[in-house]
PAVEX-146896 format. One line per 2 residues: number of its first residue (from 0); their letters; for each residue x, y, z of C-alpha. Coordinates in Angstrom, 2 decimals. Layout:
// residues N
NUM) a) X,Y,Z ~ ...
//
This chain:
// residues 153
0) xx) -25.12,-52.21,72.31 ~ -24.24,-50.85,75.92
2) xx) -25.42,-47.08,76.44 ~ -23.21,-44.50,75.21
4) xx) -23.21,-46.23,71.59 ~ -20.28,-48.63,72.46
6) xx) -20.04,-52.29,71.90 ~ -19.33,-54.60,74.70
8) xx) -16.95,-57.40,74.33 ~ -18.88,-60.52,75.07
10) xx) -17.30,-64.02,75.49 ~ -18.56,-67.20,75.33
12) xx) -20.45,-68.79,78.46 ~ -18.46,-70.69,80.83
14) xx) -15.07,-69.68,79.41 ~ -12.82,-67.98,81.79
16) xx) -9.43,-65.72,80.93 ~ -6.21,-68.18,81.93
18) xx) -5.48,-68.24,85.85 ~ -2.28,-65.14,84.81
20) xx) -4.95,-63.30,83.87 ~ -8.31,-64.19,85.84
22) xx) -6.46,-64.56,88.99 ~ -8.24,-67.43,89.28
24) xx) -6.09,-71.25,89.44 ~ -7.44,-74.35,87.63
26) xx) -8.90,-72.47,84.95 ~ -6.84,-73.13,82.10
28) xx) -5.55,-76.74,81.43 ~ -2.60,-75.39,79.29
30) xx) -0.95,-74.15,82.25 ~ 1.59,-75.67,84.16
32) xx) 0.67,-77.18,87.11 ~ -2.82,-77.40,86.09
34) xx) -3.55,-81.23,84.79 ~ -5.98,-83.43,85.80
36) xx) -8.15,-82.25,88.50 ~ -7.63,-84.75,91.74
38) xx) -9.24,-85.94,94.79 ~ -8.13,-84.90,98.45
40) xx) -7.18,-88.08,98.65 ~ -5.00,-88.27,95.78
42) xx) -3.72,-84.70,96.44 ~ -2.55,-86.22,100.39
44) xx) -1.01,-88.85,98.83 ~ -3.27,-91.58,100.31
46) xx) -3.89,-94.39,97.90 ~ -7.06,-97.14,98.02
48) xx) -6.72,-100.27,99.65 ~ -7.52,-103.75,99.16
50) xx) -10.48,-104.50,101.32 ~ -9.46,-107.66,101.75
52) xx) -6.35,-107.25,103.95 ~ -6.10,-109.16,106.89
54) xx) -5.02,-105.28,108.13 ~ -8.14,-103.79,106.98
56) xx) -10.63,-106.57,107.99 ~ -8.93,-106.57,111.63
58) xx) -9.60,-102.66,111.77 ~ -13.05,-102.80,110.85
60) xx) -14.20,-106.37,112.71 ~ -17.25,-106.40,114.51
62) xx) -17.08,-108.14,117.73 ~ -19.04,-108.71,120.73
64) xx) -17.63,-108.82,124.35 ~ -19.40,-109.95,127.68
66) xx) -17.69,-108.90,130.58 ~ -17.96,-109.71,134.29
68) xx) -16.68,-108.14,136.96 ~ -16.16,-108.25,140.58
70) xx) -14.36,-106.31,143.14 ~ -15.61,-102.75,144.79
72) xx) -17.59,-101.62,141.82 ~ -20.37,-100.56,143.03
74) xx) -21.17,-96.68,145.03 ~ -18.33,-95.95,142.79
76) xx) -19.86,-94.64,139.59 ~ -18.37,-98.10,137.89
78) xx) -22.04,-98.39,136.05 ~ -21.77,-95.07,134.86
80) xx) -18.01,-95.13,134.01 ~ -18.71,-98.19,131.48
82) xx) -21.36,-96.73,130.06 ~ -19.34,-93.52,129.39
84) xx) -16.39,-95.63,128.00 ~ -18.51,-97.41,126.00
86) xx) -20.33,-94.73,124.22 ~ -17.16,-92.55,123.83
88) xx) -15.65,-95.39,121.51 ~ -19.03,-95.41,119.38
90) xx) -19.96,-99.18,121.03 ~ -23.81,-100.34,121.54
92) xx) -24.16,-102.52,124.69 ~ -25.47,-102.55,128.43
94) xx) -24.19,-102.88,131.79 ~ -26.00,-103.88,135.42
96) xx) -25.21,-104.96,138.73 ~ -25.48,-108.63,139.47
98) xx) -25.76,-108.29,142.79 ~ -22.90,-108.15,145.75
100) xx) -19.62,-106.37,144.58 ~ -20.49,-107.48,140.90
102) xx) -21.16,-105.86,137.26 ~ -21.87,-107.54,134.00
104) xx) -21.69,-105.73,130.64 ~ -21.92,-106.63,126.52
106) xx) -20.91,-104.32,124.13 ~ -20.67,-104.59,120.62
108) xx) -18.52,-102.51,118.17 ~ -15.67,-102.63,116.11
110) xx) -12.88,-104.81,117.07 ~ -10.34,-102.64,118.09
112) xx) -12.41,-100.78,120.43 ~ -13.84,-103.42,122.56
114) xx) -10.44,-104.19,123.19 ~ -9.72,-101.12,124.73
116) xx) -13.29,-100.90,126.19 ~ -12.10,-104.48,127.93
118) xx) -9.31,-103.00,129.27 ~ -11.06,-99.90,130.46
120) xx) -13.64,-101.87,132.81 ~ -11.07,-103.97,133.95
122) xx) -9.28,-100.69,135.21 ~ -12.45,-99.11,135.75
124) xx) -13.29,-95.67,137.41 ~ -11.00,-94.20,140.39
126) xx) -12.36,-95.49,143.91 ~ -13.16,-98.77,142.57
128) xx) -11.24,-102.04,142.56 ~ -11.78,-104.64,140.48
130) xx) -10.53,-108.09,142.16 ~ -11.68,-110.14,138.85
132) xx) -12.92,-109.63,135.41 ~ -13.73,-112.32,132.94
134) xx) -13.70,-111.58,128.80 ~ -15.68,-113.41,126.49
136) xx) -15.92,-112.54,123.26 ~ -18.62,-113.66,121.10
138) xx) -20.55,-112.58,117.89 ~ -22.18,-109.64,117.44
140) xx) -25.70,-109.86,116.91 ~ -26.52,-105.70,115.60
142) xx) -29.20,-105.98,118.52 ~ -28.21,-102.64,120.45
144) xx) -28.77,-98.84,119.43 ~ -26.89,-97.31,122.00
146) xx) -25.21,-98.16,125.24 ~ -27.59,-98.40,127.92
148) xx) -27.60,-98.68,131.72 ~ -29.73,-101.62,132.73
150) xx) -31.63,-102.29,136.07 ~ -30.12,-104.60,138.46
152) x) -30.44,-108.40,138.91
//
């Protein structure tokens, strides 16, 4: 008994009134509107998909590229603009000089953005000029943590 003599009305635990009366939506599965509860992703629309899709696979392909260049990159920042590049698109790797007017760097990563990595350091940073690049792309081997800057040759 609550003071005063008068009974409380006590339901049962974990009930709650229907959403028209609680306020509250999702309460009451005999409401419209209120089925099944659902994922984000089933609420967006998105659907799962086959994970083996060429499409899928090619998206998530680990590579490895090895990358020389040659040209005025170096007193231009071209070590530290690779390194940058690479660690922006979430790729594990090194670069060095070589020696005169050259740069060498392996990166590995997902497929998709060691391709754009390649084409980055082919560009590379304003003020330098890169005369000749060579790609190679070969498998990764997991051995990196991050992208590092390595001493020169």
């Amino acid at each position: 008994m609550a003071a005063g003599g008068t009974r409380r009305k006590r339901g049962r635990p974990g009930l709650s009134q229907p959403s028209s009366l609680s306020g509250r939506p999702g309460r009451d599965p005999g409401l419209p509107g209120l089925g099944l509860l659902v994922g984000p992703e089933e609420e967006q629309g998105m659907t799962q998909t086959d994970p083996l899709e060429p499409a899928h696979m090619q998206a998530c392909e680990r590579a490895r590229v090895h990358i020389w260049v040659s040209g005025r990159v170096q007193g231009v920042s071209f070590r530290a603009f690779v390194q940058q590049t690479g660690t922006i698109l979430g790729l594990t790797g090194w670069v060095r000089n070589l020696g005169y007017d050259q740069v060498e760097t392996l990166a590995e990563g997902e497929r998709a953005a060691l391709e754009e990595f390649a084409q980055a350091v082919e560009r590379g940073p304003s003020g330098s000029h890169v005369d000749a690049a060579r790609v190679e792309w070969e498998t990764p081997t997991g051995e990196f943590r991050w992208f590092d800057v390595k001493h020169s040759v």
